[in-house]
Every structure is written in structure tokens, then in C-alpha cells.
Rosetta silent file (secondary structure, phi, psi, omega in degrees, C-alpha in Angstrom):
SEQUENCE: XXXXXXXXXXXXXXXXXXXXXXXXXXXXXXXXXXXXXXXXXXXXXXXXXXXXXXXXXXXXXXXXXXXXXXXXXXXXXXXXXXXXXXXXXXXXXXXXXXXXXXXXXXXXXXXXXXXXXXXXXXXXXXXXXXXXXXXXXXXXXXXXXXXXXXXXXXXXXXXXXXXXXXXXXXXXXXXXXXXXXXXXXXXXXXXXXXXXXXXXXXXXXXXXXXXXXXXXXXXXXXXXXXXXXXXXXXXXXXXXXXXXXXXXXX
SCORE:     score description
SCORE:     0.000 S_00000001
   1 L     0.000  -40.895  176.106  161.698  115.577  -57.272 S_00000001
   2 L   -95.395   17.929  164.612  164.276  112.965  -57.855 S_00000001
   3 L   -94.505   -5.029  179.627  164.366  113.469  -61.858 S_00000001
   4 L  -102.468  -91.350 -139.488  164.843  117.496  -60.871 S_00000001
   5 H   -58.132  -34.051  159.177  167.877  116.669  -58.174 S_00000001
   6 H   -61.374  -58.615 -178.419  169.357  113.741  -60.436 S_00000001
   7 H   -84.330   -7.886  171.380  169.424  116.245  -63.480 S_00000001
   8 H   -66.212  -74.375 -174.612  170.781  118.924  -61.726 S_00000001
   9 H   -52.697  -78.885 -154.006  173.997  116.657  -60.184 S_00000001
  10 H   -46.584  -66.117 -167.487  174.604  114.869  -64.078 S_00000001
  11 H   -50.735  -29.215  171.271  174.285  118.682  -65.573 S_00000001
  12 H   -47.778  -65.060  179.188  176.985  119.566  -62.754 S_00000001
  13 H   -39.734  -36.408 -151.685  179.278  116.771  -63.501 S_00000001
  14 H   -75.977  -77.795  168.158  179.003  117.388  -67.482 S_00000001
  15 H    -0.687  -63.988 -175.682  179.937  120.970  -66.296 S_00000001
  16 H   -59.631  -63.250 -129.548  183.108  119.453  -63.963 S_00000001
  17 H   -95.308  -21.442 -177.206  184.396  117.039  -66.520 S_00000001
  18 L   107.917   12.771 -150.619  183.969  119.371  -69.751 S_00000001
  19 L  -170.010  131.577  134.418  182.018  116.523  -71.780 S_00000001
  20 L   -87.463  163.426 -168.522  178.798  115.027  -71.807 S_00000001
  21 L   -90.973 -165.193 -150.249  177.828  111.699  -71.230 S_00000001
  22 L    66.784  -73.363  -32.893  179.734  108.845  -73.113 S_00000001
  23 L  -122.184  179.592  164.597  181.883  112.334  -74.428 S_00000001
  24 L  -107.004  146.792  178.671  185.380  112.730  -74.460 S_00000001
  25 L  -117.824  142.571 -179.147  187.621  113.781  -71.908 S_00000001
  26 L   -94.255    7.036  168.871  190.234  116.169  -72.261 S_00000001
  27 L  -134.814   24.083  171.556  191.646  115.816  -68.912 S_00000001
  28 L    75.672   -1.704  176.054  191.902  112.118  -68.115 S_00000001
  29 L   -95.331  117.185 -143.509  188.648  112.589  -65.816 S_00000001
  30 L  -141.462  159.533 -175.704  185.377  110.313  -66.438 S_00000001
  31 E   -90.336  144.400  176.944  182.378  109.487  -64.962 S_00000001
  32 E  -132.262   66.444  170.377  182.394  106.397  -62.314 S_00000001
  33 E    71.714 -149.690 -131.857  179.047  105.516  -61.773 S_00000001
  34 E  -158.145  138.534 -168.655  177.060  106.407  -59.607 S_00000001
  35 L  -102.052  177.204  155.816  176.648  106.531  -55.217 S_00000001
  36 L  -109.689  161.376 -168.669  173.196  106.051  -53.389 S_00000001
  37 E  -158.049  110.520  177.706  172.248  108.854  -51.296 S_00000001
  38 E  -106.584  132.070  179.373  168.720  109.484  -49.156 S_00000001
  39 E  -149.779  149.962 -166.483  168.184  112.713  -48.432 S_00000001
  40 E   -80.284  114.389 -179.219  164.906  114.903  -46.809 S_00000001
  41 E   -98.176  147.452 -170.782  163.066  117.039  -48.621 S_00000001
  42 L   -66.488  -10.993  165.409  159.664  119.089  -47.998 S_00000001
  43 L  -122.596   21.277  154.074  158.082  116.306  -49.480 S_00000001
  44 E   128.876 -152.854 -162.447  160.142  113.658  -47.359 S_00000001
  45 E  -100.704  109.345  161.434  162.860  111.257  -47.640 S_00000001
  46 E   -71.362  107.203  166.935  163.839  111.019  -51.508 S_00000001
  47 E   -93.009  133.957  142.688  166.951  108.117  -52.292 S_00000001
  48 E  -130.413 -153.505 -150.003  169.225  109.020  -55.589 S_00000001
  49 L  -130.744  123.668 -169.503  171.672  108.274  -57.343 S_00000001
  50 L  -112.004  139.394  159.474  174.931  111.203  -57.153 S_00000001
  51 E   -78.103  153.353  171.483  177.143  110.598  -60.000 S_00000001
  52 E  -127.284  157.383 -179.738  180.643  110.282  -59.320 S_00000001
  53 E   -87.455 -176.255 -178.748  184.149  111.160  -61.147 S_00000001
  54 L   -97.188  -26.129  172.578  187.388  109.197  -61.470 S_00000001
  55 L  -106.637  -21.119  179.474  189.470  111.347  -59.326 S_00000001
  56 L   109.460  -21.753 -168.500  187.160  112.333  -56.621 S_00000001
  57 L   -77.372  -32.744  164.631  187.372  115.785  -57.088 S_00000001
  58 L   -16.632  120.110  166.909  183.441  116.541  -58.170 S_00000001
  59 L  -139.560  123.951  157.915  181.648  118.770  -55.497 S_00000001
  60 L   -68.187  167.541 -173.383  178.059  119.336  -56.257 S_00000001
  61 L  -130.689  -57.073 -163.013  176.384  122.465  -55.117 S_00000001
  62 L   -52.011  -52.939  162.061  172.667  121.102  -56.402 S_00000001
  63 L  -111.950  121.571  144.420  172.935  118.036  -53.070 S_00000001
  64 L   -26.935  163.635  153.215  176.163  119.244  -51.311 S_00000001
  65 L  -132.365  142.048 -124.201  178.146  116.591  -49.852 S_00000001
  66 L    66.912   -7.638  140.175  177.351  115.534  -46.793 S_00000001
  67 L   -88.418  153.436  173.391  174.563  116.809  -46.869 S_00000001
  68 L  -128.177   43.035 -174.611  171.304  115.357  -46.170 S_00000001
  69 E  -139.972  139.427  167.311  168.566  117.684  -45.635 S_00000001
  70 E  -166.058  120.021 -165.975  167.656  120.368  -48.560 S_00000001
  71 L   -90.018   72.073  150.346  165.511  123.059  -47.902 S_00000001
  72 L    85.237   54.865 -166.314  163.401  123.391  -50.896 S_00000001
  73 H   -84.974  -37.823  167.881  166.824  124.440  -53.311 S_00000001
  74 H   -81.101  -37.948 -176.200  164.929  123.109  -56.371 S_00000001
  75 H   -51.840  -61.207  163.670  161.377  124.126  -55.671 S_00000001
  76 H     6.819  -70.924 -152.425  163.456  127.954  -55.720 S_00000001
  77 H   -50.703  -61.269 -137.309  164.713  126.625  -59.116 S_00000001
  78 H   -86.558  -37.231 -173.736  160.936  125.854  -60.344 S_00000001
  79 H   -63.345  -49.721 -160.936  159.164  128.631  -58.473 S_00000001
  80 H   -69.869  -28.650 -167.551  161.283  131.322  -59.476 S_00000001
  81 H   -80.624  -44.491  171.607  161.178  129.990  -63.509 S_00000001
  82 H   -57.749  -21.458  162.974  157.477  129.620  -63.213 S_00000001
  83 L  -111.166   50.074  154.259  157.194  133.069  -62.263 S_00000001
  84 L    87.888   -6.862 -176.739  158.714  134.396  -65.529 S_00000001
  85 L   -78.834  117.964  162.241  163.012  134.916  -64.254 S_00000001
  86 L   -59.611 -169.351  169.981  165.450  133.504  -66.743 S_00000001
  87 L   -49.448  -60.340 -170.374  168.194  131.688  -65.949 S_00000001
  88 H   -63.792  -30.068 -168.830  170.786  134.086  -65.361 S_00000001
  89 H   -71.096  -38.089 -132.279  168.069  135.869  -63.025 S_00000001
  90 H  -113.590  -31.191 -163.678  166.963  132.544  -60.912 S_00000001
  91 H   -88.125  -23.264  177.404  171.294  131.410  -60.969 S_00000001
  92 H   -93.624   -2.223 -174.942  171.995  135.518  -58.997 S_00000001
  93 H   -85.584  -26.684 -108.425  168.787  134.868  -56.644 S_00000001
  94 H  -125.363  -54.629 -168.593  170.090  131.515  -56.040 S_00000001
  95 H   -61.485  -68.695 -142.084  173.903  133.237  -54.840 S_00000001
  96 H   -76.048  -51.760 -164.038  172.380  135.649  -52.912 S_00000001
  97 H   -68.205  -79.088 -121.940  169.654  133.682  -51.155 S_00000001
  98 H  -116.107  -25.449 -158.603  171.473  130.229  -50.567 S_00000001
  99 H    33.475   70.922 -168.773  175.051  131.340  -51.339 S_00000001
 100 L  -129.196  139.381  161.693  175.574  128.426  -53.937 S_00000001
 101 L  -129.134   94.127  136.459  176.626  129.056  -57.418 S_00000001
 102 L   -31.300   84.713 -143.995  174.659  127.177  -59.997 S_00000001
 103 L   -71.663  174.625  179.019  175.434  127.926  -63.836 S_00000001
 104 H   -64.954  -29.257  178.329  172.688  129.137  -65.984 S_00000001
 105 H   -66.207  -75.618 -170.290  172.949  125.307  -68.224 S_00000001
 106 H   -44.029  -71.954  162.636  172.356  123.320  -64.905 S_00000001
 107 H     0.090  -92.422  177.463  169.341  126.023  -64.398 S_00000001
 108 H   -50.679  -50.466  149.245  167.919  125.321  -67.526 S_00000001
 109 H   -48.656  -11.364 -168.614  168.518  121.092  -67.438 S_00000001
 110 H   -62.576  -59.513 -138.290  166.822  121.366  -63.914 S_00000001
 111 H   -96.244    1.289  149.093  163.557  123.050  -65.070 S_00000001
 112 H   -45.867  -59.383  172.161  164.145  121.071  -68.913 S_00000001
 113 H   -48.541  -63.664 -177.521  163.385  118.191  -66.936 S_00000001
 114 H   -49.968  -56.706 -160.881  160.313  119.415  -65.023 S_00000001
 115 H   -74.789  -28.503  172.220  158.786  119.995  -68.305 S_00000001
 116 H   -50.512  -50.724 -157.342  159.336  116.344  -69.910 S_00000001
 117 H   -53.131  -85.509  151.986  157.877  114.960  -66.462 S_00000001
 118 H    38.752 -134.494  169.043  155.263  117.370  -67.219 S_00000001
 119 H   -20.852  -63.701 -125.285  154.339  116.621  -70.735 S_00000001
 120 H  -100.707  -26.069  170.696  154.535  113.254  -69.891 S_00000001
 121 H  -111.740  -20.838  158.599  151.939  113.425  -67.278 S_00000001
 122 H   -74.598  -10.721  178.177  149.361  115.807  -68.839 S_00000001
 123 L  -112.412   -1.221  173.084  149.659  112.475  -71.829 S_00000001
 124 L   -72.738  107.205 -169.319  149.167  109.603  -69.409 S_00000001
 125 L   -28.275  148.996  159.848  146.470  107.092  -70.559 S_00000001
 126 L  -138.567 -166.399 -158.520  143.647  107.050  -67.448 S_00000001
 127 L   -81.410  126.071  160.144  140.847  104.807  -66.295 S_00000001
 128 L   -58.018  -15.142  168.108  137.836  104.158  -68.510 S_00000001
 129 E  -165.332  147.844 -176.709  135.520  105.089  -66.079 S_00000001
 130 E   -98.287  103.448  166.228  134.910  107.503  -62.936 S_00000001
 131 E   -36.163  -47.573  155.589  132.481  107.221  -60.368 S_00000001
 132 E  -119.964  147.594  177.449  132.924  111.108  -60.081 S_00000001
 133 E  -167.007  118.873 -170.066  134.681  113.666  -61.704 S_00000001
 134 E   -88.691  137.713  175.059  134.887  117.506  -60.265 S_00000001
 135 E  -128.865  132.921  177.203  135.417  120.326  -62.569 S_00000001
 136 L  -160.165  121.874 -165.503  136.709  123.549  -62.227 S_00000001
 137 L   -93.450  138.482 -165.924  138.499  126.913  -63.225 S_00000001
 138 E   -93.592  167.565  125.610  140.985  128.923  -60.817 S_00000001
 139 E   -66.003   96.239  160.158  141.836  132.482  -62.262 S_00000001
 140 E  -135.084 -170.261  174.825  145.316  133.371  -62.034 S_00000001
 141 E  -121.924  134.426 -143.866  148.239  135.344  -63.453 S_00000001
 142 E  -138.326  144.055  169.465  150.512  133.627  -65.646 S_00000001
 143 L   -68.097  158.583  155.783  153.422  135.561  -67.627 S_00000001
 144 L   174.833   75.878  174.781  153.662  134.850  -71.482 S_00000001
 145 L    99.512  -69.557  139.888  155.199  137.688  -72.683 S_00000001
 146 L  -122.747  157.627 -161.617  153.248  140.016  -70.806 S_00000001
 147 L   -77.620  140.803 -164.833  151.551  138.989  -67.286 S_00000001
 148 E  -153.334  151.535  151.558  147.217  138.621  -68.285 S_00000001
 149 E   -53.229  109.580 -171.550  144.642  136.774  -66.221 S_00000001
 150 E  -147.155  159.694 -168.545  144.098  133.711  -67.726 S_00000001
 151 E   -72.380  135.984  163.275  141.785  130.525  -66.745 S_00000001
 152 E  -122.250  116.253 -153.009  143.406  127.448  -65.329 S_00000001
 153 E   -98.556  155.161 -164.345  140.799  124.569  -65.740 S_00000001
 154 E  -150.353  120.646  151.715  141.184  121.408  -63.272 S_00000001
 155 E  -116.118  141.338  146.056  139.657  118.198  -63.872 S_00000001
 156 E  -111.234  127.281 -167.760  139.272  115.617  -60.891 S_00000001
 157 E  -101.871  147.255  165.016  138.361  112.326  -61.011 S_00000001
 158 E   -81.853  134.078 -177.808  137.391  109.569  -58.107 S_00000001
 159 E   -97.075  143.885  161.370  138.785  106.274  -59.223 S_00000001
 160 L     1.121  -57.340  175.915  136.968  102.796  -58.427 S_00000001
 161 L   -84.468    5.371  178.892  138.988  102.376  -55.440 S_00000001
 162 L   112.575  -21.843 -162.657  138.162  105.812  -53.752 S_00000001
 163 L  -103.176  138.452  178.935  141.022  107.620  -54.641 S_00000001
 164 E   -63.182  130.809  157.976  141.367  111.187  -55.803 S_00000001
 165 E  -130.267  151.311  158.768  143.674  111.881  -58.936 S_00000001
 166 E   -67.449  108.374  167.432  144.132  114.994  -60.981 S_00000001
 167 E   -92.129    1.900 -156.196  143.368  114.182  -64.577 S_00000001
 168 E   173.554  130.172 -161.705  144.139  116.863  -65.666 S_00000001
 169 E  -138.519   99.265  174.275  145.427  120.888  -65.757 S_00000001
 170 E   -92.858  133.505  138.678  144.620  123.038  -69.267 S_00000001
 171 E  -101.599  138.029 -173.895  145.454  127.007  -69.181 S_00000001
 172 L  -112.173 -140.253 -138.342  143.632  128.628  -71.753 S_00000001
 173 L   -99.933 -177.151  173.380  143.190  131.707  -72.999 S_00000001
 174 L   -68.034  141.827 -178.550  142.267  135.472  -71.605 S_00000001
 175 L   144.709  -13.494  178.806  138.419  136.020  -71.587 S_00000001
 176 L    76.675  161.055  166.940  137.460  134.063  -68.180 S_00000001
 177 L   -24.303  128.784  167.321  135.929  130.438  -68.124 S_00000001
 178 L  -148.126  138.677 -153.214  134.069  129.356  -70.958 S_00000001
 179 H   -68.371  -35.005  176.760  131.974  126.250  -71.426 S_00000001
 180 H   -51.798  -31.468  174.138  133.547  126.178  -75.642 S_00000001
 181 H   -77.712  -40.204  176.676  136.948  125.644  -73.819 S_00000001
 182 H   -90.866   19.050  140.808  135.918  122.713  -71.388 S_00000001
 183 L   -66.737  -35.421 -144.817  134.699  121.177  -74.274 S_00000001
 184 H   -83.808  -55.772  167.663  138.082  121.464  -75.745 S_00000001
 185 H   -48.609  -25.578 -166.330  139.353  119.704  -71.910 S_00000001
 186 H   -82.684  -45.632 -161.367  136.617  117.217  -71.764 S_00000001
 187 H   -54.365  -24.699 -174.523  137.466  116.145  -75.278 S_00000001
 188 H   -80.353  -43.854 -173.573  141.160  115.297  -74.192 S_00000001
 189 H   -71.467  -32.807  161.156  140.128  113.108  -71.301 S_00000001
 190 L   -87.780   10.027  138.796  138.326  111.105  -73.362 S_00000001
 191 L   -74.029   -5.607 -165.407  140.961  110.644  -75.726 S_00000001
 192 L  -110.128    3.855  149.317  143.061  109.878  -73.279 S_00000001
 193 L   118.014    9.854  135.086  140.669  106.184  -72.400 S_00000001
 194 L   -19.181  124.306  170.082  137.626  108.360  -70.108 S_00000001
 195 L  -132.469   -9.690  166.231  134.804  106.319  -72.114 S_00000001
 196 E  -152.070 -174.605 -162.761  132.309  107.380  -68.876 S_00000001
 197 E  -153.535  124.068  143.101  131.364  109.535  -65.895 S_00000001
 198 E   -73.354  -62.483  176.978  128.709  108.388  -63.578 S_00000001
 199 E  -124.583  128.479  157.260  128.458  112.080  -61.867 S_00000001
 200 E  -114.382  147.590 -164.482  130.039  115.018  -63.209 S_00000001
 201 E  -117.787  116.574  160.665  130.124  117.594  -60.390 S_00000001
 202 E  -159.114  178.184 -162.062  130.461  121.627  -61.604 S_00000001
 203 L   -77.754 -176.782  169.691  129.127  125.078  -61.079 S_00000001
 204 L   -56.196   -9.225  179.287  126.434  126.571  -62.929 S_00000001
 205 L   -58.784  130.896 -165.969  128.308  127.893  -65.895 S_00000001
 206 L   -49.935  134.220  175.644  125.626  128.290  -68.949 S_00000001
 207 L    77.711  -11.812  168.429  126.233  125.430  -71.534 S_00000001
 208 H   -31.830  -59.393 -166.511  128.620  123.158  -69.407 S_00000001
 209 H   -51.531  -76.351 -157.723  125.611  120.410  -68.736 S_00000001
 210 H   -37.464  -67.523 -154.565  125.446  120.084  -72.710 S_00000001
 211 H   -43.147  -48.889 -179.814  129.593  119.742  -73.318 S_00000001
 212 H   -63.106 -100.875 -115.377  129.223  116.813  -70.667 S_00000001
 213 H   -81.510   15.391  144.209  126.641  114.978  -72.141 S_00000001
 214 H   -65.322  -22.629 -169.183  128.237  115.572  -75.811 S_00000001
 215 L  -102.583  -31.823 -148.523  131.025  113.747  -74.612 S_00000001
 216 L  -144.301   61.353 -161.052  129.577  111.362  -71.747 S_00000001
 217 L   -37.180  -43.533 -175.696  125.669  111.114  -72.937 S_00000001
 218 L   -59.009  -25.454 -161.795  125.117  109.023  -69.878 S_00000001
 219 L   -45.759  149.023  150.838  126.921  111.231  -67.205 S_00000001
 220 E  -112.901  126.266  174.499  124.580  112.816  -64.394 S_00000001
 221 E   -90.677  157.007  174.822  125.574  116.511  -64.066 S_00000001
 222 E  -161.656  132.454  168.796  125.005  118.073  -60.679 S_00000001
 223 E   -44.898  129.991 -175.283  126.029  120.997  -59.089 S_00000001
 224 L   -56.041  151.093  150.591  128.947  121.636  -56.774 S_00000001
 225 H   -42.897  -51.381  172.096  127.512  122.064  -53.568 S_00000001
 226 H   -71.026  -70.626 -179.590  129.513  125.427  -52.493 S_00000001
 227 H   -23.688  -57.697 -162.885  128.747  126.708  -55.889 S_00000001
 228 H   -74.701  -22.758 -172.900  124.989  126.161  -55.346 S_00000001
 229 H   -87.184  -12.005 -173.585  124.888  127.254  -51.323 S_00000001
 230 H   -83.831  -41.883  177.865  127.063  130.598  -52.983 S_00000001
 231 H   -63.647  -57.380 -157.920  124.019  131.115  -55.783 S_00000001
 232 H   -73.700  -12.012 -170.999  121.604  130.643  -52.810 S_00000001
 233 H  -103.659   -3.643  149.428  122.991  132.907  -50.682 S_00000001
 234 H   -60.840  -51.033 -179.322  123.047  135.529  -53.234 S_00000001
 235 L   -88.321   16.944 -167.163  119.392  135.521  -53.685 S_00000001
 236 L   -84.987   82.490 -150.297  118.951  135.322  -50.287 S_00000001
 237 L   -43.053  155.774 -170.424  118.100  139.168  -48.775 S_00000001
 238 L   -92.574   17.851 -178.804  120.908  140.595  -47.143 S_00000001
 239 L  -113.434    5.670  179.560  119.806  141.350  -43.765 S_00000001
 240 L  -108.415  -23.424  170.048  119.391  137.365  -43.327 S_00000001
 241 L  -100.101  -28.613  173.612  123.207  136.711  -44.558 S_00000001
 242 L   126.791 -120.047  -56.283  124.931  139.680  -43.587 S_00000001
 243 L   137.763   96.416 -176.418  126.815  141.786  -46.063 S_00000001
 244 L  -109.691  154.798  170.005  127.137  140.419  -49.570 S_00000001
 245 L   -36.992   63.610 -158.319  130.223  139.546  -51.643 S_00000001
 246 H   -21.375  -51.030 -141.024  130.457  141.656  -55.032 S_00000001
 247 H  -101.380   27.723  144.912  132.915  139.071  -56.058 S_00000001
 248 H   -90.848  -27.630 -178.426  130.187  135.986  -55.631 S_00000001
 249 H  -131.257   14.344  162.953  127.333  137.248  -56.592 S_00000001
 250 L   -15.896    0.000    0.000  127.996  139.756  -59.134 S_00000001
């Protein structure tokens, strides 16, 4: 959050002074460092850094001044791009909604940014080995041209100390889960320093067990729990569960 709200004020300023920075200025106006600023956010109190100009005249729109509260003005930015809206689309929802005006360039450095951070975190080195590590694919609908169904596979790992991390987010392609694709995910974590598993925890999909123990011979696979009480309660007659789900036990 404070690599989206930090490039948003620097793309303003370049925007203000006509130049980017080190650039030249064509009006005697320059950048002069830089203010500290904490301000509350939906995921708490964030400090940055607001650039400032040589005359004083800058007024951001991305943190306002004086303000210190901002009610989710980038998540907008990221929500709205993530669900397929250019620029120009996400900079008139943005007037209308918030009544701020935000050029399409700032737009585009905002959600520029999001994707280094991104990148840059789908490529971070992780722990050689997991006590546990949960696996599983969501279904959703993701634009690319036209809007399709497409698998979003999640790995999670437990670390030594107890704590949950994400290792990991692939989407692949249309066609539903398939164990030949979380090969293709498993293969990444352990390029990425995974060198073991104690327990890998995932449903029942046919050929899964194998992919782990191609990768992690040692692993113990075991079934999620919900997964396995959702299989039993399929084969279970229906006048002892109630009324069963098509889209569980299909």
C-alpha cells in the first residue's frame, strides 16, 4: 500500500512540474524532497513520504492535503483495473464516485507498481522446508480478452515457527483443475528453495498424490479434511444428510 500511494503522489508531481525525476524544468519549479505523513487506511496506519515542490503550489488528489484518513481510493484504483476497465474508464469512475480527478498516466503508474510488487513476490526465494503445505484451486472469472472460468491454484505453507504464508498464486488455463498443472506449481516452489514437505494436505484430485511425491518423494499426502467429510457425505444416503448438493457431489 505505501509503494501504490507513494507512486501515485511522484506520478502527480511529474504531472505538476512537467518533467520527470532529475528532468528539466521549464518553469523554474523542482522537486524539494520529500514530507513524512501517517495516514489510516483499511489496512491501518501507513507513514510515507509526499513529495514536495519548490514553490509550494503541488496539491495532490491521490493523499489530499490535510488529509489523513483514505477510504480505500487506491484499492478502487486496483479493483476496478483487475476487473478488466482501462484507464480512462477507472480515471471517469474515480470523478464520479470520489469527485477527484486523477489522469489516466498516474492510473497506470499506480497499478504499474502493483505489478512489480507483484512479480517480485510470486519470485521470492522461501524456506527449505514446511511442516505443512495446503493446496488448492478456487474457480473464478478472470477477463483476458474475453471473461472464461479459469483455475486459480493456491499453495500454503506452515513455516517452522507456526506461521501461515502464501507461497504462492498460479492462474492457469480454462479446462478446470488438473493434477498436469500443479505439477507445473509444485515444480516452481521447489525452484524457488522448497527442498521438502513433511505433510502435503489436498483433495482427492486423481494423480495429485504422484506430482507430490515426484517432486517431494518423502512428503506424506493426506486429505483435506472438508474435502474428505464432503466425499463422505456424498455417499452417505440422503435421508441421513438431508438434501444433497449437485455442486459437491456431482
Amino acid at each position: 500500500m505505501r509503494r501504490v500511494l507513494e507512486t501515485g503522489l511522484e506520478a502527480e508531481l511529474s504531472d505538476h512540474l512537467g518533467h520527470e525525476h532529475r528532468g528539466r524544468s521549464e518553469t523554474g519549479n523542482h522537486r524539494n524532497g520529500t514530507s513524512s505523513k501517517t495516514v489510516t487506511t483499511e489496512l491501518g496506519e501507513i507513514d510515507i513520504a509526499v513529495p514536495r515542490d519548490r514553490d509550494g503550489s503541488f496539491d495532490p488528489q491521490t493523499v489530499p492535503k490535510h488529509k489523513r484518513r483514505l477510504d480505500g481510493f487506491n484499492a478502487s484504483v486496483i479493483s476496478l483495473f483487475a476487473r478488466g476497465m482501462t484507464t480512462g474508464e477507472i480515471a471517469g469512475h474515480l470523478a464520479d464516485i470520489y469527485d477527484t480527478t486523477i489522469s489516466r498516466e498516474t492510473i497506470s503508474k499506480i497499478t504499474d507498481a502493483v505489478v512489480d510488487d507483484l512479480n517480485d513476490w510470486a519470485a521470492r526465494p522461501l524456506d527449505p522446508i514446511y511442516p505443512v503445505i495446503l493446496i488448492d484451486a478456487i474457480v473464478v472469472k478472470i477477463r483476458d480478452g474475453a471473461v472464461a472460468n479459469r483455475p486459480v491454484y493456491v499453495a500454503m505453507g506452515v513455516t517452522l515457527d507456526g506461521q501461515r504464508d502464501v507461497l504462492g498464486m498460479w492462474v492457469g488455463p480454462t479446462g478446470g483443475e488438473g493434477a498436469k498443472q500443479w505439477m507445473n506449481m509444485l515444480t516452481d516452489l521447489r525452484n524457488r528453495g522448497v527442498l521438502d514437505a513433511c505433510i502435503v494436505c489436498c483433495d482427492g484430485l486423481p494423480g495429485l498424490p504422484d506430482a507430490f511425491r515426484a517432486i517431494w518423494p518423502r512428503a506424506d499426502v493426506q486429505t483435506c479434511v472438508v474435502h474428505l467429510v464432503r466425499k463422505t457425505a456424498c455417499a452417505t444416503p440422503a435421508r441421513r444428510t438431508g438434501r444433497r448438493s449437485p455442486s459437491r457431489c456431482g
